[in-house]
DRENMARSE-853930 format. One record per residue (C-alpha): residue number from 1; x, y, z; residue in one letter. Coordinates in Angstrom, 2 decimals, padded with zeros to 5 digits, always signed. Layout:
# residues N
<node NUM; <X; Y; Z>; 'A'>;
...
//
This chain:
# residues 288
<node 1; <-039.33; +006.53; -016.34>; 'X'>;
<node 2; <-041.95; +005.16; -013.99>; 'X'>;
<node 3; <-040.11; +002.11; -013.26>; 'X'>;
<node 4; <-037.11; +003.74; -012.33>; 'X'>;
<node 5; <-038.12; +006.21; -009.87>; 'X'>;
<node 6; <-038.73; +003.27; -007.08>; 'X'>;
<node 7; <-034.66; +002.61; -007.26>; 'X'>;
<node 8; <-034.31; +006.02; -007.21>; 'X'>;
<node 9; <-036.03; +006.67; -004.15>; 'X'>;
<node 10; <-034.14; +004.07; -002.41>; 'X'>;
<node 11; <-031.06; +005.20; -003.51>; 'X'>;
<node 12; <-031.98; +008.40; -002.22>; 'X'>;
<node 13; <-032.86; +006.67; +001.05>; 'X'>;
<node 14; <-029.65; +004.65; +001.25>; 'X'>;
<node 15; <-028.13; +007.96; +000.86>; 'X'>;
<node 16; <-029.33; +009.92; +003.31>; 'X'>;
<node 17; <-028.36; +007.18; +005.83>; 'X'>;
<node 18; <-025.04; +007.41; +005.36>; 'X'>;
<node 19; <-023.59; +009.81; +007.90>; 'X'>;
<node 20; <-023.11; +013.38; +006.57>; 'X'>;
<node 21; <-019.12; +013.34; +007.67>; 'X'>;
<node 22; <-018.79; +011.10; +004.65>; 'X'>;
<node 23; <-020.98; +012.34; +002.16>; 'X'>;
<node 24; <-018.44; +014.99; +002.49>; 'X'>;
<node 25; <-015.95; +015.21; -001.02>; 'X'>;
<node 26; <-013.20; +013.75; +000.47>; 'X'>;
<node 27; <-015.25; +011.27; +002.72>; 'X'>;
<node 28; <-017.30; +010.40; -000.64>; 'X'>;
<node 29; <-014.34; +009.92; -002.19>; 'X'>;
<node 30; <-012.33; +007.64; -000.44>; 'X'>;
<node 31; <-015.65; +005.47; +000.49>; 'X'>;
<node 32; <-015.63; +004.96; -003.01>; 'X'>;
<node 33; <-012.17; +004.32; -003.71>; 'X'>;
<node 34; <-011.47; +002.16; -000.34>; 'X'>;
<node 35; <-015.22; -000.10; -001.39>; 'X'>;
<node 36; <-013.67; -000.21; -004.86>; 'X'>;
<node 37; <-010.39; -002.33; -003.49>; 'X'>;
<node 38; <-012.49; -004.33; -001.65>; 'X'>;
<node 39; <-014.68; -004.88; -004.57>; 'X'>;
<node 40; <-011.71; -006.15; -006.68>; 'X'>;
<node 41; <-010.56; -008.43; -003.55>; 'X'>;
<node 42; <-013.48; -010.26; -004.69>; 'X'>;
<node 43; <-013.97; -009.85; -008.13>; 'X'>;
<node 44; <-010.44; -009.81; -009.19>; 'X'>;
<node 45; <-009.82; -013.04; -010.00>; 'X'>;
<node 46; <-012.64; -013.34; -012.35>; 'X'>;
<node 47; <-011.64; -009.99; -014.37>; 'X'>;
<node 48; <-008.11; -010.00; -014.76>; 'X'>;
<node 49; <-006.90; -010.42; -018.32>; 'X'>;
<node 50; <-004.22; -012.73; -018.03>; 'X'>;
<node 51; <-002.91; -015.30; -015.50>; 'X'>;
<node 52; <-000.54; -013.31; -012.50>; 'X'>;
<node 53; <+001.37; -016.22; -012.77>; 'X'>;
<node 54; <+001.77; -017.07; -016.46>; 'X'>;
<node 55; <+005.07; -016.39; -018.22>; 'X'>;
<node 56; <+003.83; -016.15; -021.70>; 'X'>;
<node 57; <+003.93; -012.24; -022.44>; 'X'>;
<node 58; <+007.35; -010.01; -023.94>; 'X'>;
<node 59; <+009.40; -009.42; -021.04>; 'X'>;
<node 60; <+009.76; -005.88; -019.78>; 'X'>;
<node 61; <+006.90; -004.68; -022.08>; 'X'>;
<node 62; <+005.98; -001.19; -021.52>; 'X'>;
<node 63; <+002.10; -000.05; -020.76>; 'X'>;
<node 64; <+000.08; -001.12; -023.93>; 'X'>;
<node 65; <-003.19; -001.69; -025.01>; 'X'>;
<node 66; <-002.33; -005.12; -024.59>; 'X'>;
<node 67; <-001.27; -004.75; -021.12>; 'X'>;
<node 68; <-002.47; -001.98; -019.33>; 'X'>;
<node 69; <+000.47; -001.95; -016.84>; 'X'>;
<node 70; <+003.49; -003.36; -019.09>; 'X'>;
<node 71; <+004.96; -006.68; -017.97>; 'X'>;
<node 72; <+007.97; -007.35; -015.33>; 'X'>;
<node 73; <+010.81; -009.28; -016.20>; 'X'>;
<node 74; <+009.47; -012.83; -016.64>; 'X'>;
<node 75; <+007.27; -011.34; -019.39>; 'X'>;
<node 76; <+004.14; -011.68; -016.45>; 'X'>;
<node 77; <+000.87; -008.96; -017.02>; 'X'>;
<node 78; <+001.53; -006.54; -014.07>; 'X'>;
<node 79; <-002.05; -005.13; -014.49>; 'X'>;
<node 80; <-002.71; -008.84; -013.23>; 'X'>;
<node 81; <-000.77; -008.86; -010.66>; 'X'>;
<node 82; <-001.26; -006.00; -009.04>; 'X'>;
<node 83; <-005.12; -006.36; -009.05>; 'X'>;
<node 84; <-004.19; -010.37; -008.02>; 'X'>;
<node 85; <-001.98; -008.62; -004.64>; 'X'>;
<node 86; <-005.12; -006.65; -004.27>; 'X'>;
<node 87; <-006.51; -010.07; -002.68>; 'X'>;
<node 88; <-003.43; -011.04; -000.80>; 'X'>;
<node 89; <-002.32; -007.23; +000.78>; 'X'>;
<node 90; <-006.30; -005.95; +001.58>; 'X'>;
<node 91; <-007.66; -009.20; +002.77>; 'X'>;
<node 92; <-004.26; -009.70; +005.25>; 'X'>;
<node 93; <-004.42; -006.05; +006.48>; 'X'>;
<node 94; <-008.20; -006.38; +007.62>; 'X'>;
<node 95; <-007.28; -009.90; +009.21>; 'X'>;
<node 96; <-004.77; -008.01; +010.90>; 'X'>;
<node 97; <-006.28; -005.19; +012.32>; 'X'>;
<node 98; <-008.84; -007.62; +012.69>; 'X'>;
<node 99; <-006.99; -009.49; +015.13>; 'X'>;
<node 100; <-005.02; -006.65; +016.77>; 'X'>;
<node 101; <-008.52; -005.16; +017.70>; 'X'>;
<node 102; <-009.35; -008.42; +019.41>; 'X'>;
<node 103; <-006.66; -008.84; +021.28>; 'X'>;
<node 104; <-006.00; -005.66; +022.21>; 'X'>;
<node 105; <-009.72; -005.25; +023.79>; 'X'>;
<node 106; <-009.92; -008.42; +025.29>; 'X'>;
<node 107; <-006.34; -007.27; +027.41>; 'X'>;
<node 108; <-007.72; -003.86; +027.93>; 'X'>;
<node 109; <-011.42; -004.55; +029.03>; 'X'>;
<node 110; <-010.00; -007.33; +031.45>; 'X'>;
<node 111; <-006.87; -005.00; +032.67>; 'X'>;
<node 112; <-009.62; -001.51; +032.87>; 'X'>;
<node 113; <-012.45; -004.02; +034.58>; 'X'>;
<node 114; <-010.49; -005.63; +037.04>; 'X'>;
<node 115; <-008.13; -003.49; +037.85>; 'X'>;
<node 116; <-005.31; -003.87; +040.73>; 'X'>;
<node 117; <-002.99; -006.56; +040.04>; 'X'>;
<node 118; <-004.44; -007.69; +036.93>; 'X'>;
<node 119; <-004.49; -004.33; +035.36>; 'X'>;
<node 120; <-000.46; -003.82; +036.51>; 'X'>;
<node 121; <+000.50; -006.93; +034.58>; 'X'>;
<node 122; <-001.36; -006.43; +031.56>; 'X'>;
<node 123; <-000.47; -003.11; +031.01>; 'X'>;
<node 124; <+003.50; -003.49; +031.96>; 'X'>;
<node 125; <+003.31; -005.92; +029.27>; 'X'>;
<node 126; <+002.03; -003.99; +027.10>; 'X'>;
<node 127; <+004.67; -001.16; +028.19>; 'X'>;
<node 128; <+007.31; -003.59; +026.84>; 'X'>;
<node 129; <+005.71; -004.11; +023.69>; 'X'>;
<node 130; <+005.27; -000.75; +022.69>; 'X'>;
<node 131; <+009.01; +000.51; +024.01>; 'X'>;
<node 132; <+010.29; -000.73; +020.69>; 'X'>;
<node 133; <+010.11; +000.85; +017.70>; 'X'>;
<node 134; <+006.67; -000.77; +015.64>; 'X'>;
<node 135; <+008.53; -001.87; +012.46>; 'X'>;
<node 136; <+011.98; -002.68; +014.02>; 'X'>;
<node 137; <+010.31; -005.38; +016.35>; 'X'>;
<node 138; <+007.76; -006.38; +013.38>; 'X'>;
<node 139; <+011.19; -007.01; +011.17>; 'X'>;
<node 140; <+012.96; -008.63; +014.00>; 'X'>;
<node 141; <+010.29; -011.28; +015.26>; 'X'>;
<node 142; <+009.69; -011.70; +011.11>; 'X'>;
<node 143; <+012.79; -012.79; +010.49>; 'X'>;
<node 144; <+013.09; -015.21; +013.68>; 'X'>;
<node 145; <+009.66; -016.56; +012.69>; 'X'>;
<node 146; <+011.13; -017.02; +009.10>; 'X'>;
<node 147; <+009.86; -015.20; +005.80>; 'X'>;
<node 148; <+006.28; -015.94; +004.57>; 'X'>;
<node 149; <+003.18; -014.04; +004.86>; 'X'>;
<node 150; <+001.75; -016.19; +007.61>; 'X'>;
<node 151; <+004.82; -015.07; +009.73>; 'X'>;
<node 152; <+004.40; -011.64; +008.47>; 'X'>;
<node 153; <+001.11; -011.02; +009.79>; 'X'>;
<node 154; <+001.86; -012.51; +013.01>; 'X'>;
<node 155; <+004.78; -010.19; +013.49>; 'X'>;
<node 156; <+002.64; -007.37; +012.71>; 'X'>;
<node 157; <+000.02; -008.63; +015.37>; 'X'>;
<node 158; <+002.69; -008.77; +017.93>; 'X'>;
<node 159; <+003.26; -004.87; +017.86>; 'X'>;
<node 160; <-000.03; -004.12; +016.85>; 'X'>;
<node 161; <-002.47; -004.57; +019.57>; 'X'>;
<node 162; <-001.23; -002.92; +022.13>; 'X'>;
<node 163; <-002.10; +000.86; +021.11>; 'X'>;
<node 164; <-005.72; -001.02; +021.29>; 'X'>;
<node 165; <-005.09; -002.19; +024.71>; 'X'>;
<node 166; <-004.50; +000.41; +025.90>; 'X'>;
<node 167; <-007.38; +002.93; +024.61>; 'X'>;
<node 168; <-009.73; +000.10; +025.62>; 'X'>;
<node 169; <-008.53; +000.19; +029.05>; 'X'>;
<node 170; <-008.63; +003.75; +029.54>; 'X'>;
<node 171; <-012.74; +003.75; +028.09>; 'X'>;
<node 172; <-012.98; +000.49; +030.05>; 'X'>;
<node 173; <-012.28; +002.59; +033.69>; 'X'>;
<node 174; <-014.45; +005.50; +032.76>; 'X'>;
<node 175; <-017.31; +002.97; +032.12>; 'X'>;
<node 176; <-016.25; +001.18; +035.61>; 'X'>;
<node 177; <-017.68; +003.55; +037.96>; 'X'>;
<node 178; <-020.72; +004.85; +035.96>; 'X'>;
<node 179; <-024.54; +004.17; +037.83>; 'X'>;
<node 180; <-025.76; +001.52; +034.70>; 'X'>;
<node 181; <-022.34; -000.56; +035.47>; 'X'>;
<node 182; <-022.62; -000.41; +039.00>; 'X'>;
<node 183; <-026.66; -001.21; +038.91>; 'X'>;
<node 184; <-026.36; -003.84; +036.75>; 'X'>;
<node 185; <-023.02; -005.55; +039.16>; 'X'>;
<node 186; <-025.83; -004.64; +042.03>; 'X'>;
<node 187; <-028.65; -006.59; +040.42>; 'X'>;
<node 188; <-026.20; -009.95; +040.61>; 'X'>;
<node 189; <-024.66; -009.27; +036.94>; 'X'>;
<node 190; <-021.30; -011.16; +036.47>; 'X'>;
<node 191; <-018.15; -009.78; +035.94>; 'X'>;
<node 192; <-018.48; -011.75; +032.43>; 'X'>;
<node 193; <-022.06; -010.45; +031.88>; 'X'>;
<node 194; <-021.48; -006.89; +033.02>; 'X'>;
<node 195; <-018.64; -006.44; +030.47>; 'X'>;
<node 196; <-020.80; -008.03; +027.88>; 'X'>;
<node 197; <-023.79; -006.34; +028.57>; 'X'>;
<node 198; <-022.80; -002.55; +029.66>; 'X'>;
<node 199; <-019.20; -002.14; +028.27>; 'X'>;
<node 200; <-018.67; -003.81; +024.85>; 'X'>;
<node 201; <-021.44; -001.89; +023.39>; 'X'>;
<node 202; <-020.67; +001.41; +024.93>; 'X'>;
<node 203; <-016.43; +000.82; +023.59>; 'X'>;
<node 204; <-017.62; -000.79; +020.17>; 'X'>;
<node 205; <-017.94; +002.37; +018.65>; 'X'>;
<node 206; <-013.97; +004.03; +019.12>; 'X'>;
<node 207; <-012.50; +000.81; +018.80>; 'X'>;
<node 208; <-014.34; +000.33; +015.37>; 'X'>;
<node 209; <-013.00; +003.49; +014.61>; 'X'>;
<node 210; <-009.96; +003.17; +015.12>; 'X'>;
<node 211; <-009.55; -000.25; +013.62>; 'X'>;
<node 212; <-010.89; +001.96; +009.81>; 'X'>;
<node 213; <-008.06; +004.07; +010.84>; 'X'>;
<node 214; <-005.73; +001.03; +011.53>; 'X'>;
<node 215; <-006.32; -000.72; +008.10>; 'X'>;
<node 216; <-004.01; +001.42; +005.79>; 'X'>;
<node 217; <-001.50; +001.53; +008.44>; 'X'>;
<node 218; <-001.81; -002.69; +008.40>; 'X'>;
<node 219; <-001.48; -002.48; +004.38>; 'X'>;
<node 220; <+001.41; -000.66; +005.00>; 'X'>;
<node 221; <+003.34; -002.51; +007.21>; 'X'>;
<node 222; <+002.51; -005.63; +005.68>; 'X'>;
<node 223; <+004.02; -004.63; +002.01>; 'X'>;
<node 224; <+007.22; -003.17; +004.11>; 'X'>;
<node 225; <+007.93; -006.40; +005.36>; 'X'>;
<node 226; <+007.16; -008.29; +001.84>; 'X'>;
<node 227; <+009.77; -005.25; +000.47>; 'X'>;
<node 228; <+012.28; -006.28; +002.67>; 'X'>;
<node 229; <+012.12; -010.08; +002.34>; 'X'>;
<node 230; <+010.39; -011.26; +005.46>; 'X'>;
<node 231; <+006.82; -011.40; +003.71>; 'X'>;
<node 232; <+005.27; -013.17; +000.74>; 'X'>;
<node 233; <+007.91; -014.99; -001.58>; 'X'>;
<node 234; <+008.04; -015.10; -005.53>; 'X'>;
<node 235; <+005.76; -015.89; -007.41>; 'X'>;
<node 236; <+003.83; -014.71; -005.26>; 'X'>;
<node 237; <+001.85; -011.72; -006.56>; 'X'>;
<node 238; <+002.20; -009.25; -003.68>; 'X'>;
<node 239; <+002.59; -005.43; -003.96>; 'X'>;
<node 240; <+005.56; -004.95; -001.23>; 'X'>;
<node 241; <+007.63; -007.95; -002.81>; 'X'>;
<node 242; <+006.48; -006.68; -006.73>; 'X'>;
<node 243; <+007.93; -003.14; -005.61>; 'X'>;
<node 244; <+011.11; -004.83; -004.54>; 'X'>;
<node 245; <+011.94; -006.77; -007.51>; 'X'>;
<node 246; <+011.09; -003.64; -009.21>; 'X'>;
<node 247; <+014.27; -001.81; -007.48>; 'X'>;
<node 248; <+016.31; -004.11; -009.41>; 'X'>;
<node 249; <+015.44; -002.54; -012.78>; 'X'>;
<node 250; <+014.92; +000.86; -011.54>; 'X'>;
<node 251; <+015.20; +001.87; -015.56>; 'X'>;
<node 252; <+011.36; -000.07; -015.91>; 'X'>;
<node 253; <+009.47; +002.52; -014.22>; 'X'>;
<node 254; <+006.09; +000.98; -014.74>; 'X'>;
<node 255; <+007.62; -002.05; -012.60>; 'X'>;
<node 256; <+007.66; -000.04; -009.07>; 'X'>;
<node 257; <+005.07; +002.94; -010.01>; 'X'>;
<node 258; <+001.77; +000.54; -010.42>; 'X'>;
<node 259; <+001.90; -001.33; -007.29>; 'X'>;
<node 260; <+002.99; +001.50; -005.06>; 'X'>;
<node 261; <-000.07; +003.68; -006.64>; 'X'>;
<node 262; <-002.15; +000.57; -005.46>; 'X'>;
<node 263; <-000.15; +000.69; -002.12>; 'X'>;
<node 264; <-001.13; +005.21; -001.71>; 'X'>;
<node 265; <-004.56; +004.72; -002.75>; 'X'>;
<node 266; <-005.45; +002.06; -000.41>; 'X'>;
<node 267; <-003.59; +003.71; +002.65>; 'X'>;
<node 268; <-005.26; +007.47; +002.00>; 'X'>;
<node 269; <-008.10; +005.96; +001.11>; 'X'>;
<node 270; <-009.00; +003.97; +004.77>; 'X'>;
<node 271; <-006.96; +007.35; +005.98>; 'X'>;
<node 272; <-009.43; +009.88; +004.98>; 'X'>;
<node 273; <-012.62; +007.12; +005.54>; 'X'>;
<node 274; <-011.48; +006.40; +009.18>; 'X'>;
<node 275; <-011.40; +010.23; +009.85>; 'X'>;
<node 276; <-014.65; +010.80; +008.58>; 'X'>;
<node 277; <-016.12; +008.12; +010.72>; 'X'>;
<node 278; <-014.43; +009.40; +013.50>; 'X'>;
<node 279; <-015.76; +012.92; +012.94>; 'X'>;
<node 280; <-019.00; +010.88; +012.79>; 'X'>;
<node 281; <-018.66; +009.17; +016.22>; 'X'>;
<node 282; <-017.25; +012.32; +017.39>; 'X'>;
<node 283; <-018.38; +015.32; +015.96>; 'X'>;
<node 284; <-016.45; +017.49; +018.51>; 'X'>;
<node 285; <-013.02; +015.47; +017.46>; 'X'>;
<node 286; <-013.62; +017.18; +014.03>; 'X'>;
<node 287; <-014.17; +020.64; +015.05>; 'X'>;
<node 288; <-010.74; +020.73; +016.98>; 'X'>;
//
């Protein structure tokens, strides 16, 4: 008993740092189901029963105690799979939104710092980007790029940073005028060191937000483009492209149902946990 009151007490401790918005039930909840994907992005490979790629079970099994999930129709553990796309879907969507953050607030701090003609261009572009319909142009510059997940998540990028542009920018020009920004450009900062030092910490904390918000969204987006062809490609072990070779055997419900469970629980999962950080950030945002 003795012994285990020390972890105790820093469990405790851990606890209590973790910001009250989501120790909340369902901020708890999906901080435990969202670190539990991520967990198994890690893990999985070591824990998973069978092979995702081995062809040696009954085709079209139904859930057993065997297999958990059933098999597909190349006699293939789905349970395996689907905790194998775990890997492929999470680990893409945070390099996305990832990437899309970057992007997005190097082109809005540069467009809200600078201003003028800089800010015009930037921003027109950005205009253009965001005119089209998200998954139309994602589809679109997929299938020109051709169909494989590299090209997938480079579509996605394409029409995903600009929503970060442009709430960069507009934090970026109320930071512009304020007395520390203009003190520190007085005291010979840099345009470089003055974005560094007084506007990148004082943005960090909404764009990090919105990136937990982002990530389910990412998920999302990139298993709609693996559905429709212009993603991963078979064998590949990837929820979007399991769900549509699942469509062809519509009678095997286990085939479509596991991997778009995997697909809802990740996307309300980073959902719910990006709100409650935001309330956390913002504790006025959550009282609206």
């Amino acid at each position: 008993m003795d012994a285990a009151r020390p972890k105790r007490r820093l469990l405790s401790r851990v606890w209590r740092k973790i910001p009250p918005e989501i120790r909340m039930p369902v901020g708890a909840v999906a901080f435990v189901i969202a670190l539990a994907w991520v967990v198994l992005c890690v893990v999985g490979p070591s824990i998973v029963p069978y092979d995702p790629l081995a062809q040696t079970l009954p085709r079209f099994s139904p859930p057993s105690s065997t297999s958990w999930f059933g098999t597909d129709e190349l006699g293939r553990d789905l349970f395996s799979r689907v905790i194998a796309g775990a890997r492929i879907t999470i680990s893409l969507a945070l390099l996305l939104v990832t990437a899309s953050m970057l992007v997005g607030s190097i082109i809005g701090v540069v467009a809200g710092f600078f201003g003028r003609w800089v800010d015009e261009v930037l921003m027109r572009v950005t205009d253009v980007v965001l005119a089209f319909p998200t998954v139309i142009l994602a589809m679109v510059t997929a299938a020109a790029l051709g169909a494989s997940l590299f090209n997938a998540v480079l579509a996605a990028l394409i029409v995903s940073w600009p929503p970060y542009a442009r709430v960069v920018r507009s934090l970026v020009l109320s930071l512009r005028e304020a007395d520390f920004v203009s003190s520190g450009r007085l005291l010979g900062f840099s345009a470089v060191r003055s974005m560094r030092v007084d506007v990148l910490p004082n943005i960090a904390g909404p764009t990090l937000v919105m990136a937990s918000l982002d990530i389910g969204n990412a998920a999302l987006l990139l298993s709609g483009l693996s559905f429709l062809g212009l993603g991963a490609k078979p064998p590949t072990p990837e929820w979007g492209s399991m769900i549509s070779a699942a469509v062809v055997n519509f009678d095997k419900w286990w085939l479509g149902l596991f991997p778009g469970l995997a697909i809802l629980t990740v996307v309300i999962s980073f959902n719910f946990l990006g709100d409650a950080l935001r309330d956390a950030f913002d504790p006025e945002a959550g009282r609206v």
